[in-house]
C-alpha positions as CSV (number, residue, x, y, z in Angstrom):
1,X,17.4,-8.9,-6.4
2,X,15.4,-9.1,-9.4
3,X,12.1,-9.9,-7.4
4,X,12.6,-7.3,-5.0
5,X,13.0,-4.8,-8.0
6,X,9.6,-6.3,-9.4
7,X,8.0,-5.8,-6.1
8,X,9.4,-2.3,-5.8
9,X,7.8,-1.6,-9.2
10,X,4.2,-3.3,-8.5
11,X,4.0,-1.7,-5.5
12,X,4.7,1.4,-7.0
13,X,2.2,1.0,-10.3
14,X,-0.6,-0.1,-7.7
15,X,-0.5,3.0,-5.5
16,X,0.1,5.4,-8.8
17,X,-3.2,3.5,-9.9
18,X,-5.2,4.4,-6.6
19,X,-3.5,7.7,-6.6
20,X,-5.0,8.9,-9.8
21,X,-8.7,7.4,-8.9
22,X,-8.6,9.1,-5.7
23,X,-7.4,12.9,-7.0
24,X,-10.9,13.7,-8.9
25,X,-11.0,16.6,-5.6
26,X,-8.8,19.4,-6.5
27,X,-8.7,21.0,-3.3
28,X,-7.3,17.4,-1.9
29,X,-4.1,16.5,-3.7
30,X,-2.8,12.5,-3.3
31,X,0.9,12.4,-2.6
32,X,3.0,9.4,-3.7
33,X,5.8,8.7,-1.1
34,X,8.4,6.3,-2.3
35,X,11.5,5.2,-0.4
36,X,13.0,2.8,-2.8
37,X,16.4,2.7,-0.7
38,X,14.6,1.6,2.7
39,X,11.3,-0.1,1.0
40,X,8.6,2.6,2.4
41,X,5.7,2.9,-0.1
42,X,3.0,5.6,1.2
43,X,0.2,7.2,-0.4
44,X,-1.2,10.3,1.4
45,X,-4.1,13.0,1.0
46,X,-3.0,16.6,2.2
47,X,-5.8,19.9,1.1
48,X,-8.5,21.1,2.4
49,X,-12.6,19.8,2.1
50,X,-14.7,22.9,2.6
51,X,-13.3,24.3,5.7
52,X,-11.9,20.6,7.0
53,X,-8.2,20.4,6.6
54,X,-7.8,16.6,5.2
55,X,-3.8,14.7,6.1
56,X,-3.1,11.4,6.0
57,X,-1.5,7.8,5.1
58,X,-4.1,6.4,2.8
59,X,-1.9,3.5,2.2
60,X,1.6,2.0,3.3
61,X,3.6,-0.7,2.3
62,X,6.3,-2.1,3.7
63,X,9.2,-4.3,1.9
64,X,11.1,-6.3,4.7
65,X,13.4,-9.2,3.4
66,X,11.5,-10.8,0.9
67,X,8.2,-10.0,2.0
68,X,5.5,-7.0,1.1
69,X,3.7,-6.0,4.1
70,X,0.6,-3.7,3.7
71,X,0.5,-2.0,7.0
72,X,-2.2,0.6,6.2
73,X,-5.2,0.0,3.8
74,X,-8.1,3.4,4.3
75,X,-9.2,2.2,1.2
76,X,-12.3,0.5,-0.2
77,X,-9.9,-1.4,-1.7
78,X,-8.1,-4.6,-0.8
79,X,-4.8,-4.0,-1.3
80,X,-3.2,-7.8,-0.5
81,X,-5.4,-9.2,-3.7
82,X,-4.3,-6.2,-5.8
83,X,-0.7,-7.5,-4.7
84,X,-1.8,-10.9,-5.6
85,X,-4.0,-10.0,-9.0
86,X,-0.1,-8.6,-9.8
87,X,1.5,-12.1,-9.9
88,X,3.0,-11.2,-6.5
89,X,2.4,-15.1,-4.4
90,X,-0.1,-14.7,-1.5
91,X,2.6,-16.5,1.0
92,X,4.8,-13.3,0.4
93,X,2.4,-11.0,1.1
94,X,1.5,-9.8,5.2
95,X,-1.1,-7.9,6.5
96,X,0.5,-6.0,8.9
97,X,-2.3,-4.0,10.4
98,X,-3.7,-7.4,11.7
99,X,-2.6,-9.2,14.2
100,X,0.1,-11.8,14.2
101,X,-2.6,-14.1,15.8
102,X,-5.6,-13.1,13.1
103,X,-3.3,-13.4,10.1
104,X,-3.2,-17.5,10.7
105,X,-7.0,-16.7,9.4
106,X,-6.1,-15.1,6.1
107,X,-4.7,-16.6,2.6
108,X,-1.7,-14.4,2.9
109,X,1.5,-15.1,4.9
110,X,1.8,-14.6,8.6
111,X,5.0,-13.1,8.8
């Protein structure tokens, strides 16, 4: 329990982090989303740019048993070293948005 409650908290320092570098546009506000009681971890853009209406899941991370899965990244970003710069191991990290075939490829877990 205590490691989940540390990832719960890294996760949500990191996207707190990326939203305040990415709200420097006042018309476009960055939305934290956190579901502590089912693990769901979103940050999202909702405004307007010029006459372009901008929505969005910038990021989303998952929690599922003992695992963080990032299963969005639309950032420059790469969110599984961020994870891993945080003390968080690599082998409990997925990333979700690859494939379970590519993700044999990668430092981080497969599943």
């Amino acid at each position: 329990m205590a490691r989940l409650n540390e990832y719960r908290q890294k996760i949500q320092d990191l996207l707190t982090q990326l939203a305040e570098y990415s709200s420097k546009n006042d018309e476009v506000e960055s939305q934290l989303i956190f579901d502590a009681e089912r693990d769901h971890y979103q940050l999202a853009h909702v405004g307007w740019r010029n006459d372009r209406r901008i929505y969005g899941c910038v990021v989303h991370i998952d929690i599922k048993g003992d695992k963080i899965w990032v299963q969005h990244n639309g950032t420059e970003f790469d969110i599984s070293n961020e994870l891993s710069k945080m003390d968080i191991p690599k082998e409990n990290i997925v990333n979700g948005f690859h494939s379970s075939y590519m993700r044999q490829f990668t430092e981080f877990a497969v599943n």
